[in-house]
C-alpha positions as CSV (number, residue, x, y, z in Angstrom):
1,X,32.3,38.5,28.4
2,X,30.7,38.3,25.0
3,X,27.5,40.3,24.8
4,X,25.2,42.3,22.1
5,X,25.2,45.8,21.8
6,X,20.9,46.4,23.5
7,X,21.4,48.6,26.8
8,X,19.4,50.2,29.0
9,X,20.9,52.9,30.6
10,X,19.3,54.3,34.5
11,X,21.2,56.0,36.9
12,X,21.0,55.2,40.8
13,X,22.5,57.1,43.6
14,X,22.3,56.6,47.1
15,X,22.8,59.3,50.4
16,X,25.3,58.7,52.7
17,X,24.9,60.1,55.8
18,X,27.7,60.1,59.2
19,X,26.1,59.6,62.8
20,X,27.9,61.2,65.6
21,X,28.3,57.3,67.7
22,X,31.5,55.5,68.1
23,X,33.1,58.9,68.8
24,X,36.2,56.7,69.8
25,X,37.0,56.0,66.3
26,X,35.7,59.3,64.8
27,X,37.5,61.3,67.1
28,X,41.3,60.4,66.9
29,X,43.4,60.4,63.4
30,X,45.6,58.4,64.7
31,X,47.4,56.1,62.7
32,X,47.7,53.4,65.7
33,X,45.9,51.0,64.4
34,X,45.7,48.9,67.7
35,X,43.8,51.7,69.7
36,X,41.7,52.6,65.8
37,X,40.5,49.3,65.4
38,X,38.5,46.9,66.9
39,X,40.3,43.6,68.0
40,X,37.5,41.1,66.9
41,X,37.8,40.9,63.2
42,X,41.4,40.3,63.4
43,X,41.8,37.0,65.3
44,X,42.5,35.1,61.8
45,X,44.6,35.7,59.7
46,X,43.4,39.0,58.9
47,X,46.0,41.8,59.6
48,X,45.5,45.4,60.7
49,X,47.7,46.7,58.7
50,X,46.4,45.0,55.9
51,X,42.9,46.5,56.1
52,X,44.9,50.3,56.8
53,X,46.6,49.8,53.5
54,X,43.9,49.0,51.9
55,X,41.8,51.6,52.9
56,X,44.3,53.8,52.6
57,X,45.1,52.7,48.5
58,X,41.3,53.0,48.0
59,X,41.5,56.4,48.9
60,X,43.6,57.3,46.8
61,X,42.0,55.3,43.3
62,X,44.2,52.5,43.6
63,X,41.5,49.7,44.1
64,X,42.7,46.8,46.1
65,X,39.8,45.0,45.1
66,X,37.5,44.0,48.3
67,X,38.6,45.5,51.3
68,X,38.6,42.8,54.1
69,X,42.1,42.8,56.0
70,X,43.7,39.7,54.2
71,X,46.7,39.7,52.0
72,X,46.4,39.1,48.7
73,X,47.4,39.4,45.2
74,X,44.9,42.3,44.3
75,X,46.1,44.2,47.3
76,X,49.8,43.9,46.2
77,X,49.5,44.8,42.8
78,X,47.5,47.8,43.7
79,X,50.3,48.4,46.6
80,X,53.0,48.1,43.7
81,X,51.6,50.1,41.7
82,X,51.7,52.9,44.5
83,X,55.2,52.0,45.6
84,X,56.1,52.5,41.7
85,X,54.5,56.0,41.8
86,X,56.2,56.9,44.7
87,X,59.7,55.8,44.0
88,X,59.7,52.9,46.1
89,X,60.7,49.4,45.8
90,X,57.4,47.9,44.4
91,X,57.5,44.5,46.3
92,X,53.9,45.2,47.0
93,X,54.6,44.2,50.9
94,X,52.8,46.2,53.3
95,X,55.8,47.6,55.5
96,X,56.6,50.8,57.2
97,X,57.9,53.4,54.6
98,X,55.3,52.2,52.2
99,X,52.4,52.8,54.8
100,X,54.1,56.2,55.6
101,X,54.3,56.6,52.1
102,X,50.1,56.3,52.0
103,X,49.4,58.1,54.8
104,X,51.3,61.2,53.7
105,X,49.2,61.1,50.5
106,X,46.0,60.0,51.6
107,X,45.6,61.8,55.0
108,X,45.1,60.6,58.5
109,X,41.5,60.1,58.4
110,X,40.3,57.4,60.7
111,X,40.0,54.1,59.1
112,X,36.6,53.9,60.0
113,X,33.9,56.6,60.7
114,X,29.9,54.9,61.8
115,X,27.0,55.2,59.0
116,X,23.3,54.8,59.8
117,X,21.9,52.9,57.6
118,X,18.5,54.5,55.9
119,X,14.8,53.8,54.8
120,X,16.1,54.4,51.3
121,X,18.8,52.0,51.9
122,X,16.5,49.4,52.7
123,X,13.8,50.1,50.5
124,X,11.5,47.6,50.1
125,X,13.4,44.8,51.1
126,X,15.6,42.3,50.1
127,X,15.5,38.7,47.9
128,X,17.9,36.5,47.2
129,X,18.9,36.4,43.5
130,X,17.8,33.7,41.4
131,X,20.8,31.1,40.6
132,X,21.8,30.8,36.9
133,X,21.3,32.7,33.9
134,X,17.9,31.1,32.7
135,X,16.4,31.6,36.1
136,X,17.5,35.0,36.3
137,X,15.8,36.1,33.1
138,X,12.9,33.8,34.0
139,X,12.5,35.7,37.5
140,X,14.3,38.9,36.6
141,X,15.8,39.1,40.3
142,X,18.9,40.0,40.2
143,X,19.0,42.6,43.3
144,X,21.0,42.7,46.2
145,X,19.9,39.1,48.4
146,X,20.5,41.2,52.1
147,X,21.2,44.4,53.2
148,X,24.5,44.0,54.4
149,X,25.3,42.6,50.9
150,X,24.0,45.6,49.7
151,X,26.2,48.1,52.1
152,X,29.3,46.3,52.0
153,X,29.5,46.7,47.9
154,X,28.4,50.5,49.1
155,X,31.8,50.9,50.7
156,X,33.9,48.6,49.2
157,X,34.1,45.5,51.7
158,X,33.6,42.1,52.1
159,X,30.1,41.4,53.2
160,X,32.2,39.0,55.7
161,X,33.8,41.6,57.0
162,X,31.2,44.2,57.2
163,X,29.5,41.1,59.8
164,X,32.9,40.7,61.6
165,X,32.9,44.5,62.4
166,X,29.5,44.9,63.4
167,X,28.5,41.5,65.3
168,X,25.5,42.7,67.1
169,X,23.6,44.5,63.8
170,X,20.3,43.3,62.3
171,X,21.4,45.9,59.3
172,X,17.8,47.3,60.1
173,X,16.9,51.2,58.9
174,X,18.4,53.5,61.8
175,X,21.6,51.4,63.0
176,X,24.3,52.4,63.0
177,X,27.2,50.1,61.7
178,X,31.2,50.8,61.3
179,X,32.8,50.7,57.3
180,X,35.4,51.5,55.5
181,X,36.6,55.2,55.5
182,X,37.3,55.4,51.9
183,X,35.5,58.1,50.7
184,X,38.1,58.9,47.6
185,X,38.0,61.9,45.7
186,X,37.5,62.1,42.0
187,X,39.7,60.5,39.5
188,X,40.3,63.4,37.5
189,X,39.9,63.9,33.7
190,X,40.2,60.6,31.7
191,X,41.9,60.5,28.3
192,X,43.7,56.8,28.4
193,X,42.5,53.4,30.1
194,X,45.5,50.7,30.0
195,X,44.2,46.9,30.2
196,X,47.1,44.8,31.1
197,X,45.9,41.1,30.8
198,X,49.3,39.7,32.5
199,X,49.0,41.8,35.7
200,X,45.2,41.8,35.9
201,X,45.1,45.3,36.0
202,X,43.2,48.3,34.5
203,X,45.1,52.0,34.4
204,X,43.7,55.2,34.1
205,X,45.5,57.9,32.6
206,X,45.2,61.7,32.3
207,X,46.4,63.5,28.9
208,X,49.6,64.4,29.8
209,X,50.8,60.4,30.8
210,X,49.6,60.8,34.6
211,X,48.5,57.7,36.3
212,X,45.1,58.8,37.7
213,X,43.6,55.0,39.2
214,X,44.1,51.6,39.1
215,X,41.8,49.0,39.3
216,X,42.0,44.9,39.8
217,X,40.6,43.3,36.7
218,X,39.5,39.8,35.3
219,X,40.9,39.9,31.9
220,X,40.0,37.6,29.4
221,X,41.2,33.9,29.4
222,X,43.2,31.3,27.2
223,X,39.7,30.3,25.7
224,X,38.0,33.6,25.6
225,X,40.5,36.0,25.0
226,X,40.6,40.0,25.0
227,X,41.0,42.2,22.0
228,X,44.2,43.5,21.4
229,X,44.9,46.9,20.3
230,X,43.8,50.3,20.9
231,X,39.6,50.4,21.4
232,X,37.8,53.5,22.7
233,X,34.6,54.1,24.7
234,X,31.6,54.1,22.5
235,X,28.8,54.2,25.1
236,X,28.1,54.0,28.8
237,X,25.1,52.1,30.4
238,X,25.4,52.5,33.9
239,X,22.0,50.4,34.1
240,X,22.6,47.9,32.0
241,X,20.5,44.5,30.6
242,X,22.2,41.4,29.8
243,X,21.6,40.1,27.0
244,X,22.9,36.2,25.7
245,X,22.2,35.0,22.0
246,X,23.3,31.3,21.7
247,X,24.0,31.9,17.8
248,X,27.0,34.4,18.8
249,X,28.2,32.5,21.6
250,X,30.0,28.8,22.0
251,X,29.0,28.7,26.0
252,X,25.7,29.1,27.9
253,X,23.0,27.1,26.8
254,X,20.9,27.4,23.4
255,X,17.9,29.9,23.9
256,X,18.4,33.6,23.8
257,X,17.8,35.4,27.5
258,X,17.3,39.1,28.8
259,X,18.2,39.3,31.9
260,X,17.1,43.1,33.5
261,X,19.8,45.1,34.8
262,X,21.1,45.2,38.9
263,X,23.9,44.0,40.9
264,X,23.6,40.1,40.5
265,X,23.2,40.0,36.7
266,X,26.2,38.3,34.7
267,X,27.8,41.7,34.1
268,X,27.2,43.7,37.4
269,X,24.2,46.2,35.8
270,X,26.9,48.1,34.6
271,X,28.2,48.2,31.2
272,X,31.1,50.2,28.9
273,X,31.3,49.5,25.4
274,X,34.6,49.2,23.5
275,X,33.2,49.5,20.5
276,X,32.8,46.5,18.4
277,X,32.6,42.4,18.4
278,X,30.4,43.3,22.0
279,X,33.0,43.8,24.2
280,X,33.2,45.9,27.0
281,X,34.4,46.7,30.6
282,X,32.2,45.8,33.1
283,X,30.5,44.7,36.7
284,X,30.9,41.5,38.4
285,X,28.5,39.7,40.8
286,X,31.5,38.5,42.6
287,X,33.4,41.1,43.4
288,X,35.9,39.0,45.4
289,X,36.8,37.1,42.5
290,X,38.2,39.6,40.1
291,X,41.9,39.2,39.2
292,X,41.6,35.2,40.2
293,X,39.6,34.0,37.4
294,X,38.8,34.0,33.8
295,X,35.9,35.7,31.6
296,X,34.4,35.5,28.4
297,X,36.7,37.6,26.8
298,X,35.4,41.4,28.6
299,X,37.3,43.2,30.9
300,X,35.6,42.6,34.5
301,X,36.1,45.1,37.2
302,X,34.3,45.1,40.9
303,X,31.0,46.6,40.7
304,X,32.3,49.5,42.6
305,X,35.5,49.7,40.6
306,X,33.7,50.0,37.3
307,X,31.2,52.7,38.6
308,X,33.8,54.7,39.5
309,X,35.6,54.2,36.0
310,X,32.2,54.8,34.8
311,X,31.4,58.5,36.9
312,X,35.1,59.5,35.5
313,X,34.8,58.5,31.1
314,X,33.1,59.8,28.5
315,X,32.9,58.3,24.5
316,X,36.1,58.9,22.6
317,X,38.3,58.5,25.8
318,X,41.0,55.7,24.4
319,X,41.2,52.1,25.5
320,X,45.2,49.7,24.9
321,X,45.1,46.4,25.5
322,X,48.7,45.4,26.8
């Protein structure tokens, strides 16, 4: 996406704390994943052994986008790009020596530990985003709509799922709820990000060629496209305004807008400038769409992907377009 170079730049973190309930899951690191999980959520066509791999890639800095149990083209291309690390056959199926494979390197952790969810992670309540750019700078709500929209971006999920798993929750300060055990360890020193447009997919590289993370990524369209070339990181905004100016743009109405930074705003709140011409990589207020549709010419990660990305660069670190 298309945007002008005005930032502002806030940091936000948020505790995480582990209650001591559903000792059943806590307790055994057992990789059966009938007696780890919870039969409920997977009465569809969501798959156990699904939702283990992707926790398991997440772990290990190879986003499969949302977690949520279904197949999909963001979990195989981020179960490929595993299997290709390994020395596997990258089909990107989810079969037994490539779950092997990801347990060995990612541990035997349970799946899923409990959280209680916090005053702070309430705070002072919840409104649903206004709809549409013009509203949203009119209103300048662009915060999480629920809390349990706001905790399943926390761990990675599918606010769908986060429901499915925890039927009987309000989401109220002081329940306790069941997530995603992800809880992946830094990505390491960042000297090269690889955006490849055709597989949708953004690499992270140390300085001697190491593959450190990948991430899902909206890259670009046939309309819009990406730069090509080599770019680098000039700045980081991990609070970031949006900010639309109808003279530099051939989409989006015909009155310049600010819309304040947070997790519903056009670009996710967070922003990482490439540079030049105002593009970037980026948030998404969508997170289950990345990889499946276009943008305005930006590289679009999931909100948590890109603050990930964001904790690990610093300006100077190289960016190829592919």
């Amino acid at each position: 996406m298309t945007i002008t170079k005005q930032l502002f730049a806030a940091a936000a973190a948020i505790a995480l704390t582990v209650p001591s309930s559903a000792a059943s899951l806590q307790s055994s690191p057992s990789f059966a994943w009938g007696e780890e999980l919870p039969d409920g959520p997977f009465a569809s066509k969501r798959q156990k052994d699904t939702l283990a791999a992707q926790i398991l890639l997440a772990r290990l800095n190879h986003s499969p986008g949302v977690i949520d149990g279904f197949p999909g083209g963001n979990t195989a291309r981020a179960i490929s790009t595993f299997e290709e690390m390994q020395g596997l056959s990258a089909d990107g199926k989810v079969d037994e020596d490539m779950l092997a494979a990801l347990k060995s390197a990612a541990g035997d952790a349970p799946l899923l530990k409990t959280y209680t969810i916090t005053s702070d992670d309430i705070g002072d309540g919840f409104t649903k985003p206004a709809q549409g750019m013009k509203a949203q700078a009119q209103t300048g709500n662009v915060g999480y709509g629920s809390a349990s929209e706001m905790l399943a971006e926390k761990f990675g999920m599918s606010e769908r799922f986060l429901k499915k798993l925890n039927p009987n929750t309000d989401f109220t300060a002081g329940s306790s709820i069941l997530v995603a055990n992800v809880d992946a360890g830094p990505i390491g020193d960042v000297a090269r990000i690889e955006v490849d447009g055709s597989n949708n997919e953004l690499r992270v590289y140390d300085d001697g060629g190491a593959l450190l993370a990948s991430f899902p990524a909206t890259v670009g369209s046939a309309e819009f496209p990406s730069p090509s070339g080599t770019r680098e990181v000039s700045a980081i905004a991990p609070a970031a305004s949006y900010y639309f100016d109808p003279s530099d743009q051939d989409w989006g109405g015909d009155e310049k807008l600010t819309i304040p930074a947070g997790p519903n705003n056009p670009i996710g709140g967070v922003w990482i400038d490439l540079g030049s011409d105002g593009y970037g990589i980026h948030g998404s207020p969508d997170p289950a769409k990345i990889g499946k549709t276009a943008s305005h010419g930006c590289v679009r990660l999931t909100n948590f992907d890109v603050r990930r990305l964001l904790d690990a660069v610093e300006q100077g670190v190289t960016v190829e377009f592919v």
